[in-house]
Phi, psi and omega in degrees: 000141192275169166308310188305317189295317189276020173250303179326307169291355164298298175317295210288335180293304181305318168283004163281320159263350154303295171342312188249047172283144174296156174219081204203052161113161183274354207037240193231185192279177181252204178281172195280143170259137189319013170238307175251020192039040164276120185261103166266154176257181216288298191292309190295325191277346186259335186264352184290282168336319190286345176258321182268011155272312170307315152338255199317333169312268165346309190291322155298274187328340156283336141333290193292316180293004185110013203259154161261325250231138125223173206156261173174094192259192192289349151293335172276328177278357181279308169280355140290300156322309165324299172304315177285336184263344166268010177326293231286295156357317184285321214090134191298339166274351169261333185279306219290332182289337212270319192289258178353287162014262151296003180267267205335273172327322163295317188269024160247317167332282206287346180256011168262352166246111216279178212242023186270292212314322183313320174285351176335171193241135168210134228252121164246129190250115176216190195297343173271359195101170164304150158201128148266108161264154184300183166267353185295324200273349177283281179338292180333267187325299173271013224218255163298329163283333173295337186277311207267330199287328178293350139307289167327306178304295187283004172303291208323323212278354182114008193198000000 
């Protein structure tokens, strides 16, 4: 199995579990989190997933196209807040279409790529400063590992 196939079976395991979250309300906030002390409900974790596979999703795909750079410059961080403060607003049947979605568009991503593209080389501009990193270790990190780890987070939160 190629890295591209086993991501790809990541991706579907996770929109298998996004998919069968209950849909019955935000619950209550979880603990704070250790870096940005931020507390999310259900609705703040959902609506975040829902802007951030399409971001980053874009942000490979600028990549793939000849781009070095990729990151959250201040209209990217507007736009991550937005998406978290506006979960509750959208609603659980519009965030779970927009989550769906944005799956759809990831699993089209990984399947126009191949397993060369994962070593690209590309300067990730985040909160931490530049790193040049691979595009494998960008995928993990903003992309598939970010989706089971946000899956977990609404397991913990009760959903």
């Amino acid at each position: 199995m190629s890295e591209i196939d086993g991501l790809r079976q990541r991706v579907e395991t996770a929109r298998r579990g996004y998919a069968a979250l209950p849909r019955d309300g935000w619950g209550e906030l979880g603990p704070a989190d250790e870096r940005t002390g931020e507390r999310w409900d259900r609705g703040h974790v959902l609506g975040h997933v829902a802007e951030m596979v399409p971001y980053w999703t874009g942000q490979v795909r600028d990549v793939l196209d000849g781009g070095t750079v990729m990151g959250r410059d201040e209209a990217g961080a507007v736009r991550r807040r937005s998406g978290i403060d506006s979960g509750h607003d959208a609603g659980e049947e519009s965030l779970a279409g927009r989550v769906d979605a944005g799956l759809d568009g990831l699993l089209a991503l990984l399947g126009a790529m191949s397993d060369a593209d994962l070593d690209r080389r590309v300067t990730f501009r985040g909160d931490m400063g530049d790193r040049e990193v691979d595009l494998r270790a960008a995928i993990q990190m903003l992309l598939v590992g970010h989706l089971e780890e946000h899956l977990a987070q609404l397991a913990e939160l009760g959903g």
